[in-house]
C-alpha positions in Angstrom: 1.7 216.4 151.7 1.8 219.8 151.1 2.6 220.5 148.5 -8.9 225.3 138.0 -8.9 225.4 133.3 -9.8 226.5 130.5 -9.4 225.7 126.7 -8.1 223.9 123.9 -4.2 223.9 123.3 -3.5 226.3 120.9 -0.8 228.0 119.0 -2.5 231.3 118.1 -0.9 233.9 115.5 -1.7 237.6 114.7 -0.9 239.3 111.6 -0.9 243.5 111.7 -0.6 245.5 109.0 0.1 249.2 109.0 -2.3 251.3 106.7 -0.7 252.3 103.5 1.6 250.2 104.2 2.9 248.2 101.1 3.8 244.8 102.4 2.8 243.3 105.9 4.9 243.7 109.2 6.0 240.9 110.2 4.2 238.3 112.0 4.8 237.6 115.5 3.9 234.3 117.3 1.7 234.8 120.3 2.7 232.7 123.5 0.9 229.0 123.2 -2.2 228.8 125.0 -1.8 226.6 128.7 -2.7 223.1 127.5 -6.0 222.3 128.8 -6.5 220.5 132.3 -9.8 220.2 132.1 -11.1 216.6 132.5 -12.0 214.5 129.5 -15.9 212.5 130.1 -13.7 209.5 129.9 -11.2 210.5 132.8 -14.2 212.4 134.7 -16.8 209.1 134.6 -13.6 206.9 135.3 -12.8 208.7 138.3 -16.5 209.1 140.0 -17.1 205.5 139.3 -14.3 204.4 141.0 -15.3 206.6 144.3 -18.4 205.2 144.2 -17.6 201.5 143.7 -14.6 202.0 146.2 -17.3 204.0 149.0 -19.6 201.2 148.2 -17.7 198.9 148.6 -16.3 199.8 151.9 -19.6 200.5 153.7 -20.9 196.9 152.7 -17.2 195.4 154.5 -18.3 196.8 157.6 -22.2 197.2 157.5 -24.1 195.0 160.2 -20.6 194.3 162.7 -21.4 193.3 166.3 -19.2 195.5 168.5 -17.5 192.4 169.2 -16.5 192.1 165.2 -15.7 196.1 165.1 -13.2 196.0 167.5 -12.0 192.6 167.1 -7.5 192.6 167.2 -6.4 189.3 165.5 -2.5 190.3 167.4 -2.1 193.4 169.9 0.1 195.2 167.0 -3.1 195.2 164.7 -5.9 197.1 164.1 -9.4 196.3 163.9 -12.2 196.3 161.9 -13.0 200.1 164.0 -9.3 201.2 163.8 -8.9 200.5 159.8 -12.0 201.8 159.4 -11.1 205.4 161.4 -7.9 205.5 159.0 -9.9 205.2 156.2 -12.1 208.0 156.9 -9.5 210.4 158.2 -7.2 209.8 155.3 -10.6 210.7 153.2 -10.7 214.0 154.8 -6.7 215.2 154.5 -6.2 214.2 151.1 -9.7 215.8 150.3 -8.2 218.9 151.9 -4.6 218.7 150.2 -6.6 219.0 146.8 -8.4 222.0 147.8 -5.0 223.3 148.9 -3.2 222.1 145.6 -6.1 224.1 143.4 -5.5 227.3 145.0 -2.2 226.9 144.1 -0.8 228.6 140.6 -1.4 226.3 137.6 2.2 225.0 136.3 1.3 222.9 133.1 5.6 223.0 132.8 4.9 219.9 135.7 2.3 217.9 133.6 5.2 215.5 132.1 6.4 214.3 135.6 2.5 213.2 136.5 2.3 211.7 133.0 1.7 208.0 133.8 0.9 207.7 137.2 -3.1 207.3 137.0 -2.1 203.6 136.6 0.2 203.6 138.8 -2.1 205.2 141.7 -5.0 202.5 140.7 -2.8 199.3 140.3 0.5 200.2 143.1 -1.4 201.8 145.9 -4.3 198.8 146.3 -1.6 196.2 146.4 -1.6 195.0 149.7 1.7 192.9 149.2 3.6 196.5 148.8 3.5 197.1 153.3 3.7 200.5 154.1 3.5 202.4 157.9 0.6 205.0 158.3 2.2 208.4 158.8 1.3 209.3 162.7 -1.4 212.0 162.0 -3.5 209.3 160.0 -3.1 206.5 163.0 -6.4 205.8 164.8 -6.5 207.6 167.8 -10.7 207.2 168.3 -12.0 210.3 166.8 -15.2 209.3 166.3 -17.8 208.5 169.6 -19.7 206.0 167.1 -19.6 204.5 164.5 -22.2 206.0 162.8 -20.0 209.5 163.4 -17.2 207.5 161.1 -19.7 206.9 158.3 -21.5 210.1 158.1 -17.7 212.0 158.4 -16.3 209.9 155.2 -19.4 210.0 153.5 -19.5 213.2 153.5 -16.1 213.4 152.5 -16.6 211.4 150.0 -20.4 213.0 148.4 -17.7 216.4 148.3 -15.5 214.8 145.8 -18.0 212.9 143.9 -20.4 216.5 143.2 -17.1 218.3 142.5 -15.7 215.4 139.9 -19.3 215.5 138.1 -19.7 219.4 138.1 -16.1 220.9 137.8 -14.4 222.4 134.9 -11.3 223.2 137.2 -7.9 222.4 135.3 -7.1 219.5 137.6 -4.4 218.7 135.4 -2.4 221.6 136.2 -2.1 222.0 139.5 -0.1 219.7 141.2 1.1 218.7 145.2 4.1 216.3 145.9 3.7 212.7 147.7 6.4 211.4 149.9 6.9 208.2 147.6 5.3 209.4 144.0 6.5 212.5 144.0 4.6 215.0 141.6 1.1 214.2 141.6 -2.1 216.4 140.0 -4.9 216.8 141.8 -7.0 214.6 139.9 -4.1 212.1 140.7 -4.5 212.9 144.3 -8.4 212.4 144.3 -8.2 209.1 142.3 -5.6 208.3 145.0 -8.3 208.4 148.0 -10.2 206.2 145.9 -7.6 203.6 145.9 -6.5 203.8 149.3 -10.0 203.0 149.9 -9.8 200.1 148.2 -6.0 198.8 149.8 -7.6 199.4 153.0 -11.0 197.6 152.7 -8.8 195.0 151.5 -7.4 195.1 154.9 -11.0 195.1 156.9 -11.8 191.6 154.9 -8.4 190.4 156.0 -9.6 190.5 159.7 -13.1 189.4 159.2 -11.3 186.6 157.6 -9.6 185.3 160.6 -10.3 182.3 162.0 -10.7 183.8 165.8 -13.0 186.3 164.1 -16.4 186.6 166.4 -19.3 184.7 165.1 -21.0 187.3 166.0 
């Protein structure tokens, strides 16, 4: 997973002309501008309400748990409510930091036609808890939190980071890209919109155990 913008695309022209001289030099074509990778309001408003619908969202699936719900196993090889939660919140924070890593990396607008497509991809694929995929070690829960509250204020944070950059950036997020293991080239706008829906896949999950029937009353 290791692996900001400026201006309008434009095909710019200069004409010179010696003095004296009785007809023009020749014209030569200038280089095309970078096409733009600044964010359009539409794709900038669609991504911050997603992370705020998705955070919402979240925090109300695990708001007012007895410690008996939080840590609640329907089957020894599941997690609970605590340990999908922890996931959650540390997956927040690396993908957060592959996107800062991605936009300190040089712009390649060549790689914009293999990201092409895969907003709707990201938003309908990755929430679609009938697609089972294994957490990559480093983003098991392991308990890195003392409290609970310590896992809220961590992927809050997290999560207010993206949400002030989304509104105030004029980075050329559509430029820079990082690969993912199964989607391959991905911009970093992709990649933020992705922590959004894993958000969602994985809250998804939290109702699934609160929906057990050996779920604690309370």
């Amino acid at each position: 997973m290791r692996t900001i913008f400026l201006a309008l695309l434009a095909v710019a022209f200069s004409t010179t002309y010696l003095c004296g001289q009785s007809s023009p030099a020749p014209i030569k074509p200038t280089k095309p501008a970078v096409p733009s990778g600044s964010l359009t309001k539409e794709e900038r408003d669609r991504a911050v309400d997603y992370l705020k619908q998705t955070q919402k969202d979240f925090l109300a699936a695990i708001e007012g748990l007895s410690d008996a719900q939080w840590k609640f196993k329907s089957a020894p090889d599941r997690w609970s409510v605590a340990e999908v939660a922890e996931h959650i919140a540390v997956t927040e924070d690396t993908i957060w930091q592959v996107v800062s890593k991605i936009m300190k990396s040089p712009a390649a607008p060549e790689k914009r036609a293999e990201a092409q497509g895969k907003d709707e991809t990201i938003l309908t694929m990755i929430p679609d808890r009938s697609r089972k995929a294994q957490a990559p070690e480093q983003l098991r829960p392991t308990g890195r939190w003392a409290t609970r509250a310590d896992l809220v204020k961590a992927y809050d944070d997290t999560r207010g980071q993206e949400i002030a950059y989304l509104t105030g950036t004029n980075d050329d997020l559509r430029n820079h890209f990082g690969d993912h293991p199964f989607l391959k080239t991905m911009d970093a706008y992709q990649w933020i919109i992705f922590n959004g829906a894993h958000n969602k896949r994985h809250t998804a999950q939290i109702l699934e155990v609160k929906a057990d029937p050996n779920f604690p009353k309370s």
